[in-house]
PyMOL Python script that loads the backbone (N, CA, C, O; Angstrom):
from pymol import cmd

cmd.read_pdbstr("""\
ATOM      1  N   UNK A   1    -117.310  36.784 162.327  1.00  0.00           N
ATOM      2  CA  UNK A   1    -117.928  35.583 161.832  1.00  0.00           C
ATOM      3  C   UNK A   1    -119.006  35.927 160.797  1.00  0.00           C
ATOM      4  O   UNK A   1    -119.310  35.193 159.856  1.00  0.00           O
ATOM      5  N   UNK A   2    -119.516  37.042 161.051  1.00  0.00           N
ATOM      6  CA  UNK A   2    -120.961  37.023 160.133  1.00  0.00           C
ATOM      7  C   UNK A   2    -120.354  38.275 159.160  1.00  0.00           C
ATOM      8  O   UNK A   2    -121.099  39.207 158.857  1.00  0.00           O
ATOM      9  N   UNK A   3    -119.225  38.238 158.786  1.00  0.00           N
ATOM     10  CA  UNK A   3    -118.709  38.482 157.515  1.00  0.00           C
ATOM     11  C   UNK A   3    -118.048  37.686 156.584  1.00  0.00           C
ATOM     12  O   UNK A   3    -117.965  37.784 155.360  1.00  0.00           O
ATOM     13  N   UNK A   4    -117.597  36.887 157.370  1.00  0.00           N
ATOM     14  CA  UNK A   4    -117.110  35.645 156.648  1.00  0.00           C
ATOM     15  C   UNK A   4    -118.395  34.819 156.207  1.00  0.00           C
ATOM     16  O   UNK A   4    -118.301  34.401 155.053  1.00  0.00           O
ATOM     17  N   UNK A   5    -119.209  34.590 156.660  1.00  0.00           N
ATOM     18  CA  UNK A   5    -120.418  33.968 156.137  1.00  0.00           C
ATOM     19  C   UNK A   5    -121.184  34.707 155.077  1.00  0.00           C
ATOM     20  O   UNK A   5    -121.589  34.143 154.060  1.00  0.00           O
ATOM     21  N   UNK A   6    -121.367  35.937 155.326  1.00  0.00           N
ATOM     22  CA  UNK A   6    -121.398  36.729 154.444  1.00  0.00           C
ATOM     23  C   UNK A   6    -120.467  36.962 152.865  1.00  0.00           C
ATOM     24  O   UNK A   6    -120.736  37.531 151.807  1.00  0.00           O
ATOM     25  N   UNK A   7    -119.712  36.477 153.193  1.00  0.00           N
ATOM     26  CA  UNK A   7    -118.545  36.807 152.039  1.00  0.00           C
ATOM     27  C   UNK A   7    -118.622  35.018 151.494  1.00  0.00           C
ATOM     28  O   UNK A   7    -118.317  34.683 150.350  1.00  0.00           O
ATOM     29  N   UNK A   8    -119.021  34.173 152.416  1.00  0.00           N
ATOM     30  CA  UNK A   8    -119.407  33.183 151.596  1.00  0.00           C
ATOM     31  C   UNK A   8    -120.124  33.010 150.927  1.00  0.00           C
ATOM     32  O   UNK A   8    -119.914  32.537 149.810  1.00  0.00           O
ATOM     33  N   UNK A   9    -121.723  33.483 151.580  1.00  0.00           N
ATOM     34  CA  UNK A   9    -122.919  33.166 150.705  1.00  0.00           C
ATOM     35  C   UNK A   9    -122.733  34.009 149.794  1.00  0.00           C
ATOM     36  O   UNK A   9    -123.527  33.682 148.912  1.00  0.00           O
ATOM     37  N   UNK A  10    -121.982  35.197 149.350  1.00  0.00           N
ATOM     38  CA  UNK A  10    -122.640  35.855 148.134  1.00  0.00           C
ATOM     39  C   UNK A  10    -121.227  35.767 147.218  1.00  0.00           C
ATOM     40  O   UNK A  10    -121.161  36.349 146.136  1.00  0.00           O
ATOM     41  N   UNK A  11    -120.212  35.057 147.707  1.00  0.00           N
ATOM     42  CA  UNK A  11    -118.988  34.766 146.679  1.00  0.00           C
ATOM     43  C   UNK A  11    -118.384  36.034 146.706  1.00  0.00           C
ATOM     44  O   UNK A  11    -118.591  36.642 145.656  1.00  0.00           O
ATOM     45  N   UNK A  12    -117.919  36.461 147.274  1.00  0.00           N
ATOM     46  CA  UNK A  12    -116.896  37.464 147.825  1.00  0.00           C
ATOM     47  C   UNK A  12    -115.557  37.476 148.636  1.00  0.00           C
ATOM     48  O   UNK A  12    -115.341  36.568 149.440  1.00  0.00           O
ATOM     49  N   UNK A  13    -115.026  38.069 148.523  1.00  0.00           N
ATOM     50  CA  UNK A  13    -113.850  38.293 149.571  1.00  0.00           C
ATOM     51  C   UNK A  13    -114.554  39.277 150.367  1.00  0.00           C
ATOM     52  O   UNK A  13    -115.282  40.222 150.061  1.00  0.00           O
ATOM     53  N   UNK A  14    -113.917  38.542 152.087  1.00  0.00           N
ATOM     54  CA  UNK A  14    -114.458  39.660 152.808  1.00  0.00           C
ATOM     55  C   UNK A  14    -114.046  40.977 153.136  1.00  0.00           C
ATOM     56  O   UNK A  14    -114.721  41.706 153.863  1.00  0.00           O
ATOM     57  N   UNK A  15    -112.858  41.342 152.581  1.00  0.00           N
ATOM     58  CA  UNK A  15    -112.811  42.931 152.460  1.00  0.00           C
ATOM     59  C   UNK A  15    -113.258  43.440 151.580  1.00  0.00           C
ATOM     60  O   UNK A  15    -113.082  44.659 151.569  1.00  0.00           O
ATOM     61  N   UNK A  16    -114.149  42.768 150.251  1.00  0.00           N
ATOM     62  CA  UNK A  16    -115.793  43.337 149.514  1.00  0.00           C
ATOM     63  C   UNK A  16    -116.385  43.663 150.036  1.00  0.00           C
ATOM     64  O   UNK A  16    -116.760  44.832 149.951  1.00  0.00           O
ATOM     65  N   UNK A  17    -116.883  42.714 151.003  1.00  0.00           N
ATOM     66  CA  UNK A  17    -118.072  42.925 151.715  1.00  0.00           C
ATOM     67  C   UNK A  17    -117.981  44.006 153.015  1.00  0.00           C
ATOM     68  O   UNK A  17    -118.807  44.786 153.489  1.00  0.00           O
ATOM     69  N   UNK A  18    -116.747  43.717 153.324  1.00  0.00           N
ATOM     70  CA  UNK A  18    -116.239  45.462 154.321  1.00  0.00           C
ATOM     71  C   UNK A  18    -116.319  46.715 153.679  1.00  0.00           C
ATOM     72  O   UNK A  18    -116.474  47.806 154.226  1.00  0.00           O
ATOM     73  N   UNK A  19    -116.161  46.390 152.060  1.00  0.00           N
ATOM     74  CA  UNK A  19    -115.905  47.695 151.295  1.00  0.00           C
ATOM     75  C   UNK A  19    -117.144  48.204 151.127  1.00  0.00           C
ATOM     76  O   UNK A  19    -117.260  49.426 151.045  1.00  0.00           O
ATOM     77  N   UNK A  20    -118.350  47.317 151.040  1.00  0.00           N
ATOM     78  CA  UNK A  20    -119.774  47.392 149.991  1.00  0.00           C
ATOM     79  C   UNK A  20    -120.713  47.058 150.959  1.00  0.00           C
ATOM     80  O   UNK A  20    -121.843  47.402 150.613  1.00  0.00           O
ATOM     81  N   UNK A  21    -120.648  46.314 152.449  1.00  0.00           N
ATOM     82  CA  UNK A  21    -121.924  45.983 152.619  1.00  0.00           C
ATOM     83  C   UNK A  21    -122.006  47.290 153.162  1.00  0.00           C
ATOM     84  O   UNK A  21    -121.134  48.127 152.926  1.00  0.00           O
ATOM     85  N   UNK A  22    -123.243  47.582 154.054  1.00  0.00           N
ATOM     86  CA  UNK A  22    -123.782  48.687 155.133  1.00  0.00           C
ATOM     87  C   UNK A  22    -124.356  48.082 156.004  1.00  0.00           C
ATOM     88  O   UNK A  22    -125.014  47.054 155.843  1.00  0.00           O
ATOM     89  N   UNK A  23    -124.131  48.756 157.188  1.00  0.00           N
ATOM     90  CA  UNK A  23    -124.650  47.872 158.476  1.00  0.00           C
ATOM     91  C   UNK A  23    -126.061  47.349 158.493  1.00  0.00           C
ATOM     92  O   UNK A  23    -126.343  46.319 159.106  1.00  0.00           O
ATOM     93  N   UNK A  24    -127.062  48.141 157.741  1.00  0.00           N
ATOM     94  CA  UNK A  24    -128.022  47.424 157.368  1.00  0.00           C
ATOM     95  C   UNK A  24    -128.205  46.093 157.245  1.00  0.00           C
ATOM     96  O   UNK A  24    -129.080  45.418 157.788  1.00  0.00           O
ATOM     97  N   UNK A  25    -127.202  45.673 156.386  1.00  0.00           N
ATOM     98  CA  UNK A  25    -127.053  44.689 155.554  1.00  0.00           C
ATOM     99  C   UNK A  25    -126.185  43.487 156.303  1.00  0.00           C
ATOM    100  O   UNK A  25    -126.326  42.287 156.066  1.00  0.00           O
ATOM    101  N   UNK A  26    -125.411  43.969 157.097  1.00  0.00           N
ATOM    102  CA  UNK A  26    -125.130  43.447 157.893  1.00  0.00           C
ATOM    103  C   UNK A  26    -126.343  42.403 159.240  1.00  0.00           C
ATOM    104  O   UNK A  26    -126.383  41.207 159.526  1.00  0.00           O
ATOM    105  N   UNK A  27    -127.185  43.676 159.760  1.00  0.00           N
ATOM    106  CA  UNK A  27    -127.974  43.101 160.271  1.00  0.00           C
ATOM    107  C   UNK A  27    -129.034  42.282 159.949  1.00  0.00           C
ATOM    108  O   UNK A  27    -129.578  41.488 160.716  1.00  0.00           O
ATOM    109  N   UNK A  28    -129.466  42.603 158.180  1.00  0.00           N
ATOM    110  CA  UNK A  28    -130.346  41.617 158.037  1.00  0.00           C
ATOM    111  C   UNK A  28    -129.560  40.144 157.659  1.00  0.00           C
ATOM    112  O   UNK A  28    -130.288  39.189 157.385  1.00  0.00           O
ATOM    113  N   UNK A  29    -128.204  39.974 157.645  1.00  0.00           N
ATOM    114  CA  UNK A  29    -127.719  38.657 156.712  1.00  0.00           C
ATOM    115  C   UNK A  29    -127.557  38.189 158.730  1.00  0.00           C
ATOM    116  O   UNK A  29    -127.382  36.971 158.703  1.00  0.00           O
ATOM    117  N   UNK A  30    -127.554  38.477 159.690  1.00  0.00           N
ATOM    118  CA  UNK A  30    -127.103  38.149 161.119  1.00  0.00           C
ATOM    119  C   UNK A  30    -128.759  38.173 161.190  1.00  0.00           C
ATOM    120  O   UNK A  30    -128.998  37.086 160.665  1.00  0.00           O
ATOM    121  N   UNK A  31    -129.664  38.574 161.419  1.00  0.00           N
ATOM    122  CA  UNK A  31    -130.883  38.157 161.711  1.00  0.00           C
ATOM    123  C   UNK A  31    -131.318  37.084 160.857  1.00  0.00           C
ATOM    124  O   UNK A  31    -131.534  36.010 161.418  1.00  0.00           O
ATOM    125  N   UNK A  32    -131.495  37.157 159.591  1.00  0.00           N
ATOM    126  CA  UNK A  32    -132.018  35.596 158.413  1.00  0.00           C
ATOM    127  C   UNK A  32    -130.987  34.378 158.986  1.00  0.00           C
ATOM    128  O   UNK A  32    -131.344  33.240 158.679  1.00  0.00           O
ATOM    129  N   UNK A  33    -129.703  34.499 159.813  1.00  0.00           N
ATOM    130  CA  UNK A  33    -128.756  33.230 159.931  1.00  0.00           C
ATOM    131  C   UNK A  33    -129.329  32.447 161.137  1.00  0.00           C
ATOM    132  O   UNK A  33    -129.323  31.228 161.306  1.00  0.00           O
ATOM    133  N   UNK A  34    -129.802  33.371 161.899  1.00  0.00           N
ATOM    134  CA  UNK A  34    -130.175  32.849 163.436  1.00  0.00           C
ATOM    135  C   UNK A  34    -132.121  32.714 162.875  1.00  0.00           C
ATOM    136  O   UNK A  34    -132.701  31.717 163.305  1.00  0.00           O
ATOM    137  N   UNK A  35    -132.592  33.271 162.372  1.00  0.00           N
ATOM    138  CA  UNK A  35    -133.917  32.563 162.100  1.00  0.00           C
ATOM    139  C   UNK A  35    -133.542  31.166 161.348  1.00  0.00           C
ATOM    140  O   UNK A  35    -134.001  30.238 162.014  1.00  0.00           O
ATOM    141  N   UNK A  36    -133.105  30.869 160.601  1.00  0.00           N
ATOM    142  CA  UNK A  36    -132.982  29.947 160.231  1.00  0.00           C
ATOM    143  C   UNK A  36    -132.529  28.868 160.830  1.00  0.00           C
ATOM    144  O   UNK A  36    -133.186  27.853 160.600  1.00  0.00           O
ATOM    145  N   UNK A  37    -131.272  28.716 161.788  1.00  0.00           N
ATOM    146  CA  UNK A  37    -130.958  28.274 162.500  1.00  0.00           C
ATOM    147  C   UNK A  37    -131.704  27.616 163.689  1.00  0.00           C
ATOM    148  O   UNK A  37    -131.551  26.526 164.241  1.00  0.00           O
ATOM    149  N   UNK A  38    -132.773  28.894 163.950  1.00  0.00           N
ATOM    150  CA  UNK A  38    -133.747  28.490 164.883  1.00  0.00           C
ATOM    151  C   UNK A  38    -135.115  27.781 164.388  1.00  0.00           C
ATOM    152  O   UNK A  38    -135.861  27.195 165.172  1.00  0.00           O
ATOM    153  N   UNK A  39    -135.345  27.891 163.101  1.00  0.00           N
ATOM    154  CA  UNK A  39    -135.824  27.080 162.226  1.00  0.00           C
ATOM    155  C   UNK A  39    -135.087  25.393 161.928  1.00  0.00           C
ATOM    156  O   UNK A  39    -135.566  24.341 162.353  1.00  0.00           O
ATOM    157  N   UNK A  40    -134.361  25.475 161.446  1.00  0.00           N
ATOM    158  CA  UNK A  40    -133.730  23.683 161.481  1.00  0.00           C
ATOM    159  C   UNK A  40    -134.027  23.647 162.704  1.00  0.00           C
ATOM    160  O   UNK A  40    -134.980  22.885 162.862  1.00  0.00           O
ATOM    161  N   UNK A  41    -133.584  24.219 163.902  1.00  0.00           N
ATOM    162  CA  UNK A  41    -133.880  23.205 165.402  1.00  0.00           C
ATOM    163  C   UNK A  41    -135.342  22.907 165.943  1.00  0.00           C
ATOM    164  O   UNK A  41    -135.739  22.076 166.760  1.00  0.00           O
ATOM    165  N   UNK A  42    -135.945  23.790 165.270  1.00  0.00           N
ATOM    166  CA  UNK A  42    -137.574  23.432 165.859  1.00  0.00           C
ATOM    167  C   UNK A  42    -138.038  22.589 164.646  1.00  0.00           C
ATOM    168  O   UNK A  42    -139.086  22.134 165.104  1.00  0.00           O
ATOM    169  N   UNK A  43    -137.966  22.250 163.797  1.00  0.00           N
ATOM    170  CA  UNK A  43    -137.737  21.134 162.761  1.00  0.00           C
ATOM    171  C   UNK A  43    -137.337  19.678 163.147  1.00  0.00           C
ATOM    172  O   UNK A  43    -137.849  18.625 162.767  1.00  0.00           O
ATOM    173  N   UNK A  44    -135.927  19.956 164.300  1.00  0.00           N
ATOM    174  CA  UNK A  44    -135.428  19.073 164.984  1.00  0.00           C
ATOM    175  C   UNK A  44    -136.149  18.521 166.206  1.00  0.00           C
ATOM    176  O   UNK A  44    -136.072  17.361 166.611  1.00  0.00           O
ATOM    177  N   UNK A  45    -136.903  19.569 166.767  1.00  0.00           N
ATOM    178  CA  UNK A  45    -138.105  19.218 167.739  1.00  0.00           C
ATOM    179  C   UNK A  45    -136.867  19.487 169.162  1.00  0.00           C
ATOM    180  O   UNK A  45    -136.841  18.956 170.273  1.00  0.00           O
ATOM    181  N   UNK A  46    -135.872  20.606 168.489  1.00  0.00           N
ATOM    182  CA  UNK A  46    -134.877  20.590 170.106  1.00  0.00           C
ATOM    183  C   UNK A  46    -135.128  22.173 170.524  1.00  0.00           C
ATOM    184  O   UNK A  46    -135.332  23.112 169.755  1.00  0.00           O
ATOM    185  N   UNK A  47    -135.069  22.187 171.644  1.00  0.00           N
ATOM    186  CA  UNK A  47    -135.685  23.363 172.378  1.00  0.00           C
ATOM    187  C   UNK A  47    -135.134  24.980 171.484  1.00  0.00           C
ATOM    188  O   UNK A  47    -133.957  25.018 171.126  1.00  0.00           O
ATOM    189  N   UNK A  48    -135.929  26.058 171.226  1.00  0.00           N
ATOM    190  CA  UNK A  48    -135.417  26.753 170.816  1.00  0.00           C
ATOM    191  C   UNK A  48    -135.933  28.474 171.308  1.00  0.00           C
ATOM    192  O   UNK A  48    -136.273  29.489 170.701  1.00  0.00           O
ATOM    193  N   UNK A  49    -135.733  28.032 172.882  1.00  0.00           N
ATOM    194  CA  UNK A  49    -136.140  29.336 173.735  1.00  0.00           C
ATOM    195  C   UNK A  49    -134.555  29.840 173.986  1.00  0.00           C
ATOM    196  O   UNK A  49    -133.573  29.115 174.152  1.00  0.00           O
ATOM    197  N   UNK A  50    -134.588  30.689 173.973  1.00  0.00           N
ATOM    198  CA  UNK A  50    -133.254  31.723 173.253  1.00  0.00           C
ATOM    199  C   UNK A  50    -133.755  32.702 174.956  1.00  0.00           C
ATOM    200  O   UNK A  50    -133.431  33.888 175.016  1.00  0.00           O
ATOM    201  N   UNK A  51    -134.326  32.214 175.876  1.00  0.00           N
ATOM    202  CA  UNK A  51    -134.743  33.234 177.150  1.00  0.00           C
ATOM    203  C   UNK A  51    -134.148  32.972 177.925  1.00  0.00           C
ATOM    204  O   UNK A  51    -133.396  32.005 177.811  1.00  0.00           O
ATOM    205  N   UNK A  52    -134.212  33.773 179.169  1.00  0.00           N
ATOM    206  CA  UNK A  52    -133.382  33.486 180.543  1.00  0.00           C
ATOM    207  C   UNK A  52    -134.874  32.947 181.761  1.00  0.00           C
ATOM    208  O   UNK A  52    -135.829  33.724 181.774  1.00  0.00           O
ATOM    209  N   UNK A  53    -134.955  31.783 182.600  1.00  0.00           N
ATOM    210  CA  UNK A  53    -135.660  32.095 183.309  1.00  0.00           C
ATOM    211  C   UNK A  53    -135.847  33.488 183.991  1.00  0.00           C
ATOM    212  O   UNK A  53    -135.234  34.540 183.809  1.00  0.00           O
ATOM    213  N   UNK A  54    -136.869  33.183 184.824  1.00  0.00           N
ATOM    214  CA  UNK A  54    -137.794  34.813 185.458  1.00  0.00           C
ATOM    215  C   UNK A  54    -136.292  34.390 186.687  1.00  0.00           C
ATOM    216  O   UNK A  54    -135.636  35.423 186.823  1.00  0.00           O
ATOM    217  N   UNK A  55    -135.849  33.543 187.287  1.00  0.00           N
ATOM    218  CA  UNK A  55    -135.038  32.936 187.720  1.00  0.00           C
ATOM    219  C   UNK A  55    -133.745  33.574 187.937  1.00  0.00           C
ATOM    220  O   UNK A  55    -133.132  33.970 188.929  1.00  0.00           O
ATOM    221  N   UNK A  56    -133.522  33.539 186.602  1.00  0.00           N
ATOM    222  CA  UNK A  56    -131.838  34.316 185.874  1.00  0.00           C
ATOM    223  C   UNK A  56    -131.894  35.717 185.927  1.00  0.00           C
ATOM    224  O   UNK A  56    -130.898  36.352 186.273  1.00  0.00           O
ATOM    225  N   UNK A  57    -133.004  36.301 185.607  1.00  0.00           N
ATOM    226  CA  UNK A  57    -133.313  37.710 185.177  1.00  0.00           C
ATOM    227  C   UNK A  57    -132.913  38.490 186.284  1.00  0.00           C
ATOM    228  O   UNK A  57    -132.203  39.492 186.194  1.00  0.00           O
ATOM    229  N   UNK A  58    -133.607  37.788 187.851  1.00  0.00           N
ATOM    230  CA  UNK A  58    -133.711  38.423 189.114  1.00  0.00           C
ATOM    231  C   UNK A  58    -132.057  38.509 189.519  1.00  0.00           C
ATOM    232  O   UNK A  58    -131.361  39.487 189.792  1.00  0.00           O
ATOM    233  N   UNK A  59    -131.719  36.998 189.437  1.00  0.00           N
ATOM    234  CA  UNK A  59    -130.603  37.344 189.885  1.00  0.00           C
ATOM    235  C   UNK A  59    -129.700  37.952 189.181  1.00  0.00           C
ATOM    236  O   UNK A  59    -128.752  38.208 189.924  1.00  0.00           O
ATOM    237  N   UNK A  60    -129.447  38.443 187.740  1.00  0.00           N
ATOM    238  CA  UNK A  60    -128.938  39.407 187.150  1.00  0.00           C
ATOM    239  C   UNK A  60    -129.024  40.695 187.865  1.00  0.00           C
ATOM    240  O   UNK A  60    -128.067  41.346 188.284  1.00  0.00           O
ATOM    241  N   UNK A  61    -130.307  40.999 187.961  1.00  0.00           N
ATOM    242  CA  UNK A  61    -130.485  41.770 188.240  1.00  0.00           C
ATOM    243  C   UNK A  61    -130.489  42.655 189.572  1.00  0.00           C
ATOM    244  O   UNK A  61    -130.773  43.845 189.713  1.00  0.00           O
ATOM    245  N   UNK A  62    -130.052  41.618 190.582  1.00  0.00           N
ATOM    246  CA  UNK A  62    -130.528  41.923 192.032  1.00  0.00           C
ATOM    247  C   UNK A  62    -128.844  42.020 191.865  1.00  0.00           C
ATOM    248  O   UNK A  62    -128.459  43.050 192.418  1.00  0.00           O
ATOM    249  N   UNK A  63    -127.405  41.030 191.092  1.00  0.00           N
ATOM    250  CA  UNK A  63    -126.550  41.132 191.280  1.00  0.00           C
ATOM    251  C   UNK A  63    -126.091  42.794 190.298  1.00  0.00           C
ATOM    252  O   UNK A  63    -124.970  43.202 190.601  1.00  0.00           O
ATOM    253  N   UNK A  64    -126.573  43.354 189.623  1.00  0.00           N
ATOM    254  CA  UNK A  64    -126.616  44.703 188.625  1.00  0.00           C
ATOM    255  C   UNK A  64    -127.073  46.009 189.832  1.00  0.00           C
ATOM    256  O   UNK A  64    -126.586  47.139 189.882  1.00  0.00           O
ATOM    257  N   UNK A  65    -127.863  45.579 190.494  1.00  0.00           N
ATOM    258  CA  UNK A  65    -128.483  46.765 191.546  1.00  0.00           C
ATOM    259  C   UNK A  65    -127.332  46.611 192.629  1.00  0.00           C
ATOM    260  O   UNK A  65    -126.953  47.648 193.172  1.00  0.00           O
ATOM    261  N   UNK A  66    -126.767  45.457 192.975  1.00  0.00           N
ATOM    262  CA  UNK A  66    -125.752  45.669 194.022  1.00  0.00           C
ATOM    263  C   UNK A  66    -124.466  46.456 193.704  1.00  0.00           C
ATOM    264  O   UNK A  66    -123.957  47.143 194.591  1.00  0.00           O
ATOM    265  N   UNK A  67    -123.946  46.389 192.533  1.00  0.00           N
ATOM    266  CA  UNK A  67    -122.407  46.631 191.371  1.00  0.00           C
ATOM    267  C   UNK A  67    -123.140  48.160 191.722  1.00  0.00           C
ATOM    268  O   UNK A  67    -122.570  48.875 192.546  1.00  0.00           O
ATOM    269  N   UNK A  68    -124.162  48.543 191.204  1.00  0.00           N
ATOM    270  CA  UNK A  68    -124.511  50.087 190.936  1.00  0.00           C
ATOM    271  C   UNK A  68    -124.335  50.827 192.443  1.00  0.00           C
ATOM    272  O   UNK A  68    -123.923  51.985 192.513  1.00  0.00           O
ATOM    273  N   UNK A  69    -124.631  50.173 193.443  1.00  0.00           N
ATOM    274  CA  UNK A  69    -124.637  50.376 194.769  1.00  0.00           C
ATOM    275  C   UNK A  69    -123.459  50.725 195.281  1.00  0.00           C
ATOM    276  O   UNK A  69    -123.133  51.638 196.041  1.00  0.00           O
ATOM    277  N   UNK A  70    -122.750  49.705 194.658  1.00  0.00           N
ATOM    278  CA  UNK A  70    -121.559  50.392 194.991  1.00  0.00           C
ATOM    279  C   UNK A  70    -120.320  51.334 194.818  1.00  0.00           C
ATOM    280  O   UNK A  70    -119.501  51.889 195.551  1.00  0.00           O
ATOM    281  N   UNK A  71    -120.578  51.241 193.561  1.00  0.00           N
ATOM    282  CA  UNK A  71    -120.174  52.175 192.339  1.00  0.00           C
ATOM    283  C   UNK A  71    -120.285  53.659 193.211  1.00  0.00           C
ATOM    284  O   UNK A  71    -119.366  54.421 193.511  1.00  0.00           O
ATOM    285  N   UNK A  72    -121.730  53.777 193.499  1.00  0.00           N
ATOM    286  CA  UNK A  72    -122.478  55.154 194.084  1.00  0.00           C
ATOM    287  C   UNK A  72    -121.619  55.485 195.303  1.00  0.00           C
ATOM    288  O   UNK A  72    -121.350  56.634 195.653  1.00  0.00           O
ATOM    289  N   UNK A  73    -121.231  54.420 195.890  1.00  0.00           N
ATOM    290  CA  UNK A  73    -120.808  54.229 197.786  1.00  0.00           C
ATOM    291  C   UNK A  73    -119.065  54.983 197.873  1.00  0.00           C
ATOM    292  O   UNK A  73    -118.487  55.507 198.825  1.00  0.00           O
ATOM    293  N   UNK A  74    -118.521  54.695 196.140  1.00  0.00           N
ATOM    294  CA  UNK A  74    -117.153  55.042 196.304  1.00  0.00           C
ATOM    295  C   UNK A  74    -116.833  56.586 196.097  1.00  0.00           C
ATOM    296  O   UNK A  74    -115.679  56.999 196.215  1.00  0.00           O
TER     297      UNK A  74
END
""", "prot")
cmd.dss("prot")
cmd.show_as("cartoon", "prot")
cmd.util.cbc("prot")
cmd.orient("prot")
């Protein structure tokens, strides 16, 4: 996706931009899409926490310590 957008905004075909960009470049045109993005929505006044509750985290995580547990057990 974020070559095709890429190959839009700068008027390219995207096997140019496969040929010529560098991952660099890559990451800054994928970081400026999502600031911006997150810009129009706080503009919009619609929530733009991109976080997991303390909530989500635990249970990620308490379910990540069990998987490893068992992993170890086999």
């Amino acid at each position: 996706m974020a070559i095709d957008s890429m190959a839009e905004k700068y008027s390219m075909l995207p096997s140019q931009i496969l040929d010529k960009a560098t991952t660099v470049d890559l990451m800054i045109h994928v970081n400026a899409s999502v600031l911006k993005l997150r810009e129009q929505r706080k503009s919009r006044g619609e929530d733009i926490s991109d976080t997991f509750s303390q909530d989500e985290i635990m249970e990620r995580w308490n379910r990540w310590n069990q998987t490893k547990g068992d992993d170890e057990n086999k």
